[in-house]
C-alpha positions in Angstrom: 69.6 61.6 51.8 69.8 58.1 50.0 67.0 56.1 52.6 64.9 60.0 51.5 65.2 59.3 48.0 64.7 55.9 48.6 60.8 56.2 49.9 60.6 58.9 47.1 61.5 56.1 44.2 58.8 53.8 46.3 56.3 56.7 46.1 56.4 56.8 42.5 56.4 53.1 41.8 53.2 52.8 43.8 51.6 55.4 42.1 52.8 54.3 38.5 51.4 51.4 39.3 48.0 52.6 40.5 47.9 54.7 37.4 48.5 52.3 35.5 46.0 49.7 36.5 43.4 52.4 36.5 44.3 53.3 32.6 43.9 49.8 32.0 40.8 48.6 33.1 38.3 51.7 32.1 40.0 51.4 29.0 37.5 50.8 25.5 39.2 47.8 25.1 38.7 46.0 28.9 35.5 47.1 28.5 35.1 45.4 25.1 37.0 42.2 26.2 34.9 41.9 29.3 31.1 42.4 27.3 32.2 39.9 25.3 33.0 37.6 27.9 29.7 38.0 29.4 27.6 37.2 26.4 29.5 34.5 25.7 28.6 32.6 28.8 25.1 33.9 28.7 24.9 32.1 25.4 26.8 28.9 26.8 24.7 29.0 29.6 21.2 29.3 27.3 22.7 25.9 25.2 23.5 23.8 28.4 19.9 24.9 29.7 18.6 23.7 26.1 20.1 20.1 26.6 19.2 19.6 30.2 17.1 16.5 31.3 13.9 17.5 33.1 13.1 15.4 35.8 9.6 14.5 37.2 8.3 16.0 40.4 8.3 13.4 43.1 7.6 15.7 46.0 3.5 16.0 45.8 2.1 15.0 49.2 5.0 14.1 51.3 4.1 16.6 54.4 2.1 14.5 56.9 0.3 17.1 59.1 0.2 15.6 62.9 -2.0 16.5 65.5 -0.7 17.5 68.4 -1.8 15.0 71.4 -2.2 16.6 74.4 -0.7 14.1 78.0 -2.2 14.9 80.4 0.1 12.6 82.4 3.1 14.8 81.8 4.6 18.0 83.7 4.6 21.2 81.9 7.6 22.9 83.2 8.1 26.9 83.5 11.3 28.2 83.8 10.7 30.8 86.4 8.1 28.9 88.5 11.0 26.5 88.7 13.3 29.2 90.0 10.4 30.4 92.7 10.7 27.1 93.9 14.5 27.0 94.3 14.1 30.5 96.8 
């Protein structure tokens, strides 16, 4: 009877505290709290961006496009001609 009424107190705990935690956060003022937080660092973020340093692009014509050579001194290699020739 007591371990019973034990998982019953448990029960209700659980869901108190799921019911709870739902209450809290779609309540008007989480929601409040939490839009405010959000344009605050939107508008932190738009006065860091203000003060930041542009730097020059140094990155124009740095690709060098190679040809490629063709040797005709070395072995091309295919992997299942090299396994016919194991048979």
């Amino acid at each position: 009877m007591i371990k019973e009424l034990k998982y019953l107190f448990f029960v209700i705990i659980i869901l108190l505290f799921i019911f709870l935690v739902f209450r809290y956060y779609i309540s008007d003022e989480n929601k409040k709290k939490s839009y405010r937080s959000l344009k605050l660092n939107n508008e932190k973020i738009f006065d860091y961006s203000k003060n930041l340093i542009l730097l020059k692009s140094d990155t124009k014509n740095i690709v060098k496009y190679v040809e490629k050579t063709i040797d005709n001194n070395k072995k091309n290699y295919n992997f299942w001609k090299l396994i016919d020739l194991n048979e």
